[in-house]
C-alpha positions as YAML, in Angstrom:
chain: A
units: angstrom
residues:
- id: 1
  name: UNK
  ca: [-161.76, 15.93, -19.10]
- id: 2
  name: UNK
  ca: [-159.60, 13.74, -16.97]
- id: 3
  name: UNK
  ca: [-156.51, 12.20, -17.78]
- id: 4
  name: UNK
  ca: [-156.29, 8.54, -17.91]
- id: 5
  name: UNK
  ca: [-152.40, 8.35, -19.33]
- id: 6
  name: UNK
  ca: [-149.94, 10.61, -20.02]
- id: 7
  name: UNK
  ca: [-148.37, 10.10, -23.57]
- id: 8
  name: UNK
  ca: [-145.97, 12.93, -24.11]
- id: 9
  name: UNK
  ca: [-145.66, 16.61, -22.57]
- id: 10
  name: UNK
  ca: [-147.88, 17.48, -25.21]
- id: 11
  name: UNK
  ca: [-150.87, 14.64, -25.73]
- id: 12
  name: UNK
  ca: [-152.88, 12.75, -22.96]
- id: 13
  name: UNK
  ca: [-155.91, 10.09, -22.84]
- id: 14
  name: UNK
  ca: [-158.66, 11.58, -21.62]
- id: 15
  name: UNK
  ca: [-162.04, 10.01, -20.21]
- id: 16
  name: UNK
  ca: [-164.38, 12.36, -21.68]
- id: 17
  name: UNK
  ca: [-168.39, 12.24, -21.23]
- id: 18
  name: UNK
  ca: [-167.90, 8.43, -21.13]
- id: 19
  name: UNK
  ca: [-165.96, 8.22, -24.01]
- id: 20
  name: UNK
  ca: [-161.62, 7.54, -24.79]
- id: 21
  name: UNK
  ca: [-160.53, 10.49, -26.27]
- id: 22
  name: UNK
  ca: [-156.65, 11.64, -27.21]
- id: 23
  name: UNK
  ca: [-156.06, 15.28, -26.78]
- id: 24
  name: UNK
  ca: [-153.25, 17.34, -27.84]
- id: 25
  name: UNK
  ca: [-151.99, 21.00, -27.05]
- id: 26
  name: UNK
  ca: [-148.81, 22.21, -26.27]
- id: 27
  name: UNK
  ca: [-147.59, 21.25, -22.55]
- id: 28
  name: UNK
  ca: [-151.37, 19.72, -21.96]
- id: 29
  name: UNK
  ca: [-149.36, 17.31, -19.39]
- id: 30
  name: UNK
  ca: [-146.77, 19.57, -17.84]
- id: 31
  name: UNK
  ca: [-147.08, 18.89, -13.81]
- id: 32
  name: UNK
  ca: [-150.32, 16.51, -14.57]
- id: 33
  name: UNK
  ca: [-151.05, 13.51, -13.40]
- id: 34
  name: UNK
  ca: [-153.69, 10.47, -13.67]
- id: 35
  name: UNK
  ca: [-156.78, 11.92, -12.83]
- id: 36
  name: UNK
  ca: [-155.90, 15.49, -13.36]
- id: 37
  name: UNK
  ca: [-157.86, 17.77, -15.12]
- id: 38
  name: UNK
  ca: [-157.24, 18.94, -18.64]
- id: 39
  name: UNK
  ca: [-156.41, 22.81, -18.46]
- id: 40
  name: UNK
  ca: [-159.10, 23.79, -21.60]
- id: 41
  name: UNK
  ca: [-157.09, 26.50, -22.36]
- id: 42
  name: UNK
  ca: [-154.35, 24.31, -23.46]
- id: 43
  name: UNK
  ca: [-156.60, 22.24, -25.81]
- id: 44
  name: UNK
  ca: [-155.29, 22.26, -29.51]
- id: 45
  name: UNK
  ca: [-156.74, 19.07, -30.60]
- id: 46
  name: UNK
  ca: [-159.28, 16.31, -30.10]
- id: 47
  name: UNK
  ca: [-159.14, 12.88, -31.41]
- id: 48
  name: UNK
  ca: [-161.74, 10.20, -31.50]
- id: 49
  name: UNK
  ca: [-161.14, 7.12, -33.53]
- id: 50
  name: UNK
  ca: [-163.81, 4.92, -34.45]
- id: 51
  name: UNK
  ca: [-161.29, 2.40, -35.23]
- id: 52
  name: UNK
  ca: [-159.96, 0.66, -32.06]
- id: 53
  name: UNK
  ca: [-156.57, -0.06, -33.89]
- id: 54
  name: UNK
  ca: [-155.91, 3.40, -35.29]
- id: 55
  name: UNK
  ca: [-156.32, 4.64, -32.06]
- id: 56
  name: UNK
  ca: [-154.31, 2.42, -30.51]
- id: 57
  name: UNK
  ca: [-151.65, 2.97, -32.66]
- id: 58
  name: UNK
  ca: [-151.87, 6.79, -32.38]
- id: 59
  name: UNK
  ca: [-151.35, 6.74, -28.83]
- id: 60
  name: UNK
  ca: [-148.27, 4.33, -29.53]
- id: 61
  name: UNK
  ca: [-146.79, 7.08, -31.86]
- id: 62
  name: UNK
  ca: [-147.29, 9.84, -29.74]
- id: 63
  name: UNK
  ca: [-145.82, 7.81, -26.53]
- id: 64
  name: UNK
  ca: [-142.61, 6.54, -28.49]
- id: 65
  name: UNK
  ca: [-141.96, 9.07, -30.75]
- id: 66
  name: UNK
  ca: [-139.73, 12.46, -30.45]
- id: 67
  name: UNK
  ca: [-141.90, 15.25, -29.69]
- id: 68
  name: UNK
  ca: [-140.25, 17.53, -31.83]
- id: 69
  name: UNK
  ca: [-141.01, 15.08, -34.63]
- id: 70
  name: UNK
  ca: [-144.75, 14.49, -33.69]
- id: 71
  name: UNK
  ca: [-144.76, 18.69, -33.29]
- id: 72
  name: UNK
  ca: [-143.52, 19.09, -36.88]
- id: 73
  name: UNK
  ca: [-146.08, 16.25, -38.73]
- id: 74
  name: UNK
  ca: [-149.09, 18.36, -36.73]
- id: 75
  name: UNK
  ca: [-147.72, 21.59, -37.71]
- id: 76
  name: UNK
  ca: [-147.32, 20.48, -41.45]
- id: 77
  name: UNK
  ca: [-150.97, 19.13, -40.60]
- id: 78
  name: UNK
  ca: [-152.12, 22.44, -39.86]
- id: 79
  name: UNK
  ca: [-150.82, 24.24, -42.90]
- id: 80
  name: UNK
  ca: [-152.22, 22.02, -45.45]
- id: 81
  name: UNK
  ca: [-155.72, 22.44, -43.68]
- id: 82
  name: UNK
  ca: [-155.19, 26.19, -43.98]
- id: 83
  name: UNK
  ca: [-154.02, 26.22, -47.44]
- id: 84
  name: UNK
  ca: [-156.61, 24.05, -48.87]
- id: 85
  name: UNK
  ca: [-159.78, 25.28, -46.72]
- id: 86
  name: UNK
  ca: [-160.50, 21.39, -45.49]
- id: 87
  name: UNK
  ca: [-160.17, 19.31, -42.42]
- id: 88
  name: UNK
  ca: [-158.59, 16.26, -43.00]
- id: 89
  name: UNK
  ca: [-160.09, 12.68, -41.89]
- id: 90
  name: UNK
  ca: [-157.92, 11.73, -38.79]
- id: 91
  name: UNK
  ca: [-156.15, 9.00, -40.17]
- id: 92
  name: UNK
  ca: [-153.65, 11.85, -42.00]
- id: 93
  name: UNK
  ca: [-152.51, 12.21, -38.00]
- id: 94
  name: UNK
  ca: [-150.97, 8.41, -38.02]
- id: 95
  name: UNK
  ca: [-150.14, 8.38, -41.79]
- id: 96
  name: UNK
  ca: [-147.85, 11.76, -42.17]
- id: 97
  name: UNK
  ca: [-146.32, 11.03, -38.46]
- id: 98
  name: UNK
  ca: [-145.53, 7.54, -39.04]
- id: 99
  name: UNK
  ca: [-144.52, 8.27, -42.86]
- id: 100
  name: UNK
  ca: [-142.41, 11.03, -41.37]
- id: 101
  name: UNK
  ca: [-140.58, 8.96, -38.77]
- id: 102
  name: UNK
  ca: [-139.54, 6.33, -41.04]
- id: 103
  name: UNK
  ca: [-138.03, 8.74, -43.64]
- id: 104
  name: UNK
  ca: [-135.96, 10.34, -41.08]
- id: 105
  name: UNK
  ca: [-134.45, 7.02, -39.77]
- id: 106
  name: UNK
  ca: [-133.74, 6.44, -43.36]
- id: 107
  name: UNK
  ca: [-131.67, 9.97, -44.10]
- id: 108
  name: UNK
  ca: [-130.03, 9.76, -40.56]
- id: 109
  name: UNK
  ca: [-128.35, 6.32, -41.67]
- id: 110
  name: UNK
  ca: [-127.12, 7.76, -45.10]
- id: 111
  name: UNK
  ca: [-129.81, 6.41, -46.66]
- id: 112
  name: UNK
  ca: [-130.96, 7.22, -50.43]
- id: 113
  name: UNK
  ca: [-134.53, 8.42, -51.11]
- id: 114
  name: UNK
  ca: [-136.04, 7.94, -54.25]
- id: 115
  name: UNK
  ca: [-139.26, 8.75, -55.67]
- id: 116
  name: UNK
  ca: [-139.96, 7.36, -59.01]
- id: 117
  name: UNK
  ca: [-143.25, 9.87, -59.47]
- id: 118
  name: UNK
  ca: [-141.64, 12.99, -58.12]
- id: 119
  name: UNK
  ca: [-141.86, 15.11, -61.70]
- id: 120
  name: UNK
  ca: [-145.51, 13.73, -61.97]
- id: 121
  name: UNK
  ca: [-146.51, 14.86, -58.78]
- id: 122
  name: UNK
  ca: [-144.48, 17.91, -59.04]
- id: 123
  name: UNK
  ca: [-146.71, 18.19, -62.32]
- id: 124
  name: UNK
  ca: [-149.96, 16.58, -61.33]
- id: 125
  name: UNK
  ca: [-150.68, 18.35, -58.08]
- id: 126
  name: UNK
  ca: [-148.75, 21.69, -57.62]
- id: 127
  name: UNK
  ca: [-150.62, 22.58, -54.14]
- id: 128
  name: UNK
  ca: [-149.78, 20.14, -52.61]
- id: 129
  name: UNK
  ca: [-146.18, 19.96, -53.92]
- id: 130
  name: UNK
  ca: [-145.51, 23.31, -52.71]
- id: 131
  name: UNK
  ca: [-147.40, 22.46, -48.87]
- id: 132
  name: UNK
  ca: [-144.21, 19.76, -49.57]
- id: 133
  name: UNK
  ca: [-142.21, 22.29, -49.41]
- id: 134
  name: UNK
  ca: [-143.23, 23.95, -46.87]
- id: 135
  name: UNK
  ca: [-142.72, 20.53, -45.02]
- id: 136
  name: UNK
  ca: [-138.98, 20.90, -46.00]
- id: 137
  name: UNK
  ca: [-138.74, 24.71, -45.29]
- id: 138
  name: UNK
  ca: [-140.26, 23.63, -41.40]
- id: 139
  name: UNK
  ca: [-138.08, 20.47, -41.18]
- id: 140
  name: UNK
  ca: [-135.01, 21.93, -41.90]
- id: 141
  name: UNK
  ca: [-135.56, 25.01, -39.29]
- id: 142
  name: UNK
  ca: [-137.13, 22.58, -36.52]
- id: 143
  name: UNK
  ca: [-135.42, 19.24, -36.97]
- id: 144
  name: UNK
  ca: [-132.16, 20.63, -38.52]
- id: 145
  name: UNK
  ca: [-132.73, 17.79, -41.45]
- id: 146
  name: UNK
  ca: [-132.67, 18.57, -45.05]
- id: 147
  name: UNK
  ca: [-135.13, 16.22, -46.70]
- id: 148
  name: UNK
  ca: [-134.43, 15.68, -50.73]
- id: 149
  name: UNK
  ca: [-137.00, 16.82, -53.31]
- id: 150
  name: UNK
  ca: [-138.30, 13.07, -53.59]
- id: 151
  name: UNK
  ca: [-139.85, 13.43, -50.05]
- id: 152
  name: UNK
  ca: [-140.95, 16.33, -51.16]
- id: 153
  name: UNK
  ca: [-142.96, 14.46, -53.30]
- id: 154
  name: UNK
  ca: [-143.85, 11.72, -50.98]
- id: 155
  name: UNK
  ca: [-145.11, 14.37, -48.30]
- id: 156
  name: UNK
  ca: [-147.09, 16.10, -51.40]
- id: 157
  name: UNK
  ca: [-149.05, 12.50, -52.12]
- id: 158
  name: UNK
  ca: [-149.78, 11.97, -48.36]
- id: 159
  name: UNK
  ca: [-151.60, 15.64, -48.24]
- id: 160
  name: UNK
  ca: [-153.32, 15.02, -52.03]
- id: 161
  name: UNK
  ca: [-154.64, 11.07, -50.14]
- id: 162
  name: UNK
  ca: [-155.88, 12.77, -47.63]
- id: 163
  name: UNK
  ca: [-157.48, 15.68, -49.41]
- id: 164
  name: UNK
  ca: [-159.19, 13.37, -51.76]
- id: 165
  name: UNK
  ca: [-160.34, 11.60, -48.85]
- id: 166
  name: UNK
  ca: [-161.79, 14.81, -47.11]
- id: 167
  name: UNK
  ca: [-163.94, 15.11, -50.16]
- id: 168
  name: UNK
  ca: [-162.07, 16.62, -52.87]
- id: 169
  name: UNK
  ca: [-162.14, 15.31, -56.59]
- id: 170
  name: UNK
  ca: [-158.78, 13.60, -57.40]
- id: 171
  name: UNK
  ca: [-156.61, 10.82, -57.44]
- id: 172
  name: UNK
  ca: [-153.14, 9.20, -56.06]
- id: 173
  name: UNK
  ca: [-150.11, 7.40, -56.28]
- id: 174
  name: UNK
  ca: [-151.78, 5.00, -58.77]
- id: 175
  name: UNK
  ca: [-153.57, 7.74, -60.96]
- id: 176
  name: UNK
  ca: [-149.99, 9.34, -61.38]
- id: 177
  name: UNK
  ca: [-147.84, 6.11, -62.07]
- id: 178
  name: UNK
  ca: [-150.95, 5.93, -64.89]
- id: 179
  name: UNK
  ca: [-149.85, 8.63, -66.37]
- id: 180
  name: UNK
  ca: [-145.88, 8.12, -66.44]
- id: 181
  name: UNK
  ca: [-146.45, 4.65, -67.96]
- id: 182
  name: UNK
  ca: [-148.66, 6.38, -70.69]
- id: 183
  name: UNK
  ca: [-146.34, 9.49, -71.32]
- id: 184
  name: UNK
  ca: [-143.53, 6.68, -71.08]
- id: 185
  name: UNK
  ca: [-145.52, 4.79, -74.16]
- id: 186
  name: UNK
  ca: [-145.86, 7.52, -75.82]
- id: 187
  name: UNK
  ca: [-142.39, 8.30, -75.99]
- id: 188
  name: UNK
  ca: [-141.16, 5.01, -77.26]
- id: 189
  name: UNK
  ca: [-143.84, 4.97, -79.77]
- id: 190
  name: UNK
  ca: [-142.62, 8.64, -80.81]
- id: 191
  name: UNK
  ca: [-138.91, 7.95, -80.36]
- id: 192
  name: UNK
  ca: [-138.26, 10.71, -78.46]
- id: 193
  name: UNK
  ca: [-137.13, 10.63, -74.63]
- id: 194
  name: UNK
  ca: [-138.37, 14.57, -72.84]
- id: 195
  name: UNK
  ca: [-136.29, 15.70, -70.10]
- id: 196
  name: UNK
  ca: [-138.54, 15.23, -67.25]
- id: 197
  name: UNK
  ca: [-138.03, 19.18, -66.04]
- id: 198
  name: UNK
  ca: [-139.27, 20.45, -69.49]
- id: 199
  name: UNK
  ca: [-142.16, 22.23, -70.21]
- id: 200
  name: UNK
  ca: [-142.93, 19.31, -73.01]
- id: 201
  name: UNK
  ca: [-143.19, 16.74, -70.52]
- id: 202
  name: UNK
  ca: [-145.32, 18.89, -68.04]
- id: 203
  name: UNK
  ca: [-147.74, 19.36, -71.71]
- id: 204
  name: UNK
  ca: [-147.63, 15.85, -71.83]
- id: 205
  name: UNK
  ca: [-148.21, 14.91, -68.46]
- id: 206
  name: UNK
  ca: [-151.14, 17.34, -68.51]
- id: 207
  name: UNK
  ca: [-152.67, 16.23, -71.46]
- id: 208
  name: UNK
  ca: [-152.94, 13.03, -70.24]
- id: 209
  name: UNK
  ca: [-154.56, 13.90, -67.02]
- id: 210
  name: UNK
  ca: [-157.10, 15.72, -68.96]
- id: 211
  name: UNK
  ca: [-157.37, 12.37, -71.27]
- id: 212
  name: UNK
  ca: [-158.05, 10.24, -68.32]
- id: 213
  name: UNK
  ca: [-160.43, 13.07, -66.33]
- id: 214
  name: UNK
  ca: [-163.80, 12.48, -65.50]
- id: 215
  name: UNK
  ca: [-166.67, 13.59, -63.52]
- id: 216
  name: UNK
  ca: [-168.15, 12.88, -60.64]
- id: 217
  name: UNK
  ca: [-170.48, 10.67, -62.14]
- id: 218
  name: UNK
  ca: [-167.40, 8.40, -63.82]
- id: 219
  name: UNK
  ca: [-168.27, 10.14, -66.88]
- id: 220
  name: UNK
  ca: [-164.99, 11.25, -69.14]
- id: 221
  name: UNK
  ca: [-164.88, 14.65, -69.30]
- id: 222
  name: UNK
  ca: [-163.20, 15.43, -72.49]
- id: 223
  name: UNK
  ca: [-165.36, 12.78, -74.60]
- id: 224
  name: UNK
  ca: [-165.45, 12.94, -78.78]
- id: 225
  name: UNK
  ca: [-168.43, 13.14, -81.13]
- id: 226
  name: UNK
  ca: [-168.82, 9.96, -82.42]
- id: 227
  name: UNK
  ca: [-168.18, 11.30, -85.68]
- id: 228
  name: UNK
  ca: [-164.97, 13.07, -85.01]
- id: 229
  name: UNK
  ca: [-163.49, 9.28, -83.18]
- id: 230
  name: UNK
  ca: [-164.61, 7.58, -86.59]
- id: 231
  name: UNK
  ca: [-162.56, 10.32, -89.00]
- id: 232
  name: UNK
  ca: [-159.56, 10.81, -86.54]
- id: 233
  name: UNK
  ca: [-159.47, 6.78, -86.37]
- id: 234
  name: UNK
  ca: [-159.10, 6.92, -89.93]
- id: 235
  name: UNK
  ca: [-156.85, 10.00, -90.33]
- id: 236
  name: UNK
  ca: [-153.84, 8.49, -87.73]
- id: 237
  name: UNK
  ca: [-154.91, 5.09, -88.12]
- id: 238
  name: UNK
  ca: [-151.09, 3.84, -87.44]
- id: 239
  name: UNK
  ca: [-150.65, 6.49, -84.06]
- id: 240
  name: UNK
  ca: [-154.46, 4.78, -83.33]
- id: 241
  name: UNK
  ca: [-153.23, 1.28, -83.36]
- id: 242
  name: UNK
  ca: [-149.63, 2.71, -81.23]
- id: 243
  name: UNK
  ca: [-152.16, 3.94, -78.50]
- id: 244
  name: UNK
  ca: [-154.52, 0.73, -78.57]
- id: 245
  name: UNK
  ca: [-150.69, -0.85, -77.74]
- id: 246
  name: UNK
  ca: [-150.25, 1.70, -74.82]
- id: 247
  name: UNK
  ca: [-153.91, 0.87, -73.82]
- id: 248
  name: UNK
  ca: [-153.39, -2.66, -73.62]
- id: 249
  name: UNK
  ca: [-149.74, -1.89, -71.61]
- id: 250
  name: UNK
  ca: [-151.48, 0.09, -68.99]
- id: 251
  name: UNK
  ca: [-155.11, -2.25, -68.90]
- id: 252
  name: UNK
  ca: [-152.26, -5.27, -68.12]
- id: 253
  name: UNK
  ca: [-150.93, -3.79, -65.31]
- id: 254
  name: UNK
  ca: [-153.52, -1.28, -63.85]
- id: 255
  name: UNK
  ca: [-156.86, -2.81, -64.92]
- id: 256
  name: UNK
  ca: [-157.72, 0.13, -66.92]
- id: 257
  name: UNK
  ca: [-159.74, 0.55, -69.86]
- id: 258
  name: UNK
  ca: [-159.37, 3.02, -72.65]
- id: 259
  name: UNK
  ca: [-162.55, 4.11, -74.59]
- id: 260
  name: UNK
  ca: [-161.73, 5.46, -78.03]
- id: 261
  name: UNK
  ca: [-162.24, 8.95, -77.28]
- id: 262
  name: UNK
  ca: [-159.39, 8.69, -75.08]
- id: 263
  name: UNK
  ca: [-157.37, 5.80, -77.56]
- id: 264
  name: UNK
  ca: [-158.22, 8.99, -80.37]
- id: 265
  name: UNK
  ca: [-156.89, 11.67, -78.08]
- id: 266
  name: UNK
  ca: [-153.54, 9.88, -77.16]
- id: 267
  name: UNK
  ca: [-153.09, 9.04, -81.12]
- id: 268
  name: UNK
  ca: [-153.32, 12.48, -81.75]
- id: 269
  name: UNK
  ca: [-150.27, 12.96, -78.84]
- id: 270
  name: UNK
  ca: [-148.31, 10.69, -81.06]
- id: 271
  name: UNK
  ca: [-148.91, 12.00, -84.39]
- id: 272
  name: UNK
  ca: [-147.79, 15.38, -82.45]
- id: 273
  name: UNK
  ca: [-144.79, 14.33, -80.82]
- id: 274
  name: UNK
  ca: [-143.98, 12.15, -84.14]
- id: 275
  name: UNK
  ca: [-144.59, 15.15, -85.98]
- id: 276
  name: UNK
  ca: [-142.52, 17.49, -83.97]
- id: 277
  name: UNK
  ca: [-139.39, 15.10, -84.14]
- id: 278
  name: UNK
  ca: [-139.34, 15.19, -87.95]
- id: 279
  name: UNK
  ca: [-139.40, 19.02, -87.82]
- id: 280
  name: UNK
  ca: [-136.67, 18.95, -85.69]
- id: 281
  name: UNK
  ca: [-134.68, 16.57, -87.70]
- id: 282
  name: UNK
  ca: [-135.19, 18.51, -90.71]
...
């Protein structure tokens, strides 16, 4: 491999069997020059983007950015590859790094951030919450930043994108902010507002994910007997008709469509929480 340009102490271009490659290891560059040859020993990583773009703007993080910060985002990188047995697509190299960047511009100029789906993802997806955390643990020892628990979260969402995208079942951002909106519904319906830290909320939130789960196929994994949707329709008509308002709340604003398995299963959250408040009031 030799190098064509020299990005940062750590990360070159490379002309490699005719083909543009970026390649990363620690001090790959020191005393190197154009046209030098890559020591192989130093090799960590190899990247070769099939998008001319992404690659482009790879090289531009890596040549502008801190290296400390760039050596933190691979290092997180790393972990969450270990942890969940998977190689991420390379597009989780500019994402994280970039994401990364911006947030600690933001906290360096006393800057607030929030995360509006932090207890959901907290909730939703716990491995990749606590690879977050790990990303604040490593932070805070390399960078000498404390990150809040909201880019905790953020970090979390990043690894679950690019999980799903590596080829494991799940969802996002969208799939969670779902599920607050309907747990949010629920709640008005029900009268009853759950501390977001609770365990009731995390039943909630859970339920709900198991409402809205399905296979590979698209097919919903907790569907009714036919019979069973036509009695409990019946039996809680009026928490029915709350959850057919919820339905047509969240179809509104995400495009998505209840069957009445799941309108029968999110009635019966109602009734519960309904029935829980009276017993509490009494």
């Amino acid at each position: 491999m030799k190098i064509k340009k020299i990005l940062n102490n750590n990360a070159v271009v490379v002309h490699d069997l005719g083909e543009e490659k970026i390649v990363m290891g620690s001090g790959i560059a020191f005393q190197k020059g154009k046209n030098d040859i890559v020591d192989p020993h130093r090799i960590e990583k190899v990247f070769i983007m099939d998008d001319p773009d992404q690659h482009s703007h790879l090289q531009e993080l890596l040549r502008t950015l801190p290296e400390e910060e760039i050596a933190v985002s691979e290092n997180i990188i790393s972990f969450a590859e270990s942890e969940l047995s998977v190689t991420f697509k390379r597009h989780i190299h500019i994402a994280l790094t970039d994401h990364l960047s911006f947030a600690l511009k933001r906290l360096s100029k006393g800057m607030v951030i929030q995360n509006t789906l932090l207890q959901e993802i907290r909730i939703l997806y716990p491995r990749e919450f606590q690879i977050g955390q790990h990303a604040k643990r490593l932070i805070r020892e390399k960078l000498q930043v404390e990150i809040p628990e909201d880019e905790v979260g953020y970090i979390a969402m990043h690894i679950h994108t690019a999980w799903v995208n590596a080829g494991a079942s799940g969802a996002g951002a969208d799939r969670a902010a779902l599920i607050r909106d309907i747990a949010e519904g629920v709640e008005r319906i029900a009268g009853v507002f759950l501390d977001r830290a609770s365990a009731s909320y995390e039943r909630l939130v859970n339920q709900l994910e198991n409402i809205l789960r399905t296979d590979d196929s698209g097919k919903l994994c907790n569907e009714l007997d036919p019979e069973i949707v036509r009695i409990a329709k019946e039996r809680y008509h009026t928490a029915y008709e709350q959850a057919r308002w919820i339905a047509g709340q969240v179809e509104e604003d995400y495009g998505y469509t209840f069957a009445d398995s799941q309108l029968v299963l999110v009635a019966m959250e109602i009734n519960r929480m309904d029935t829980r408040l009276k017993d509490l009031a009494n």
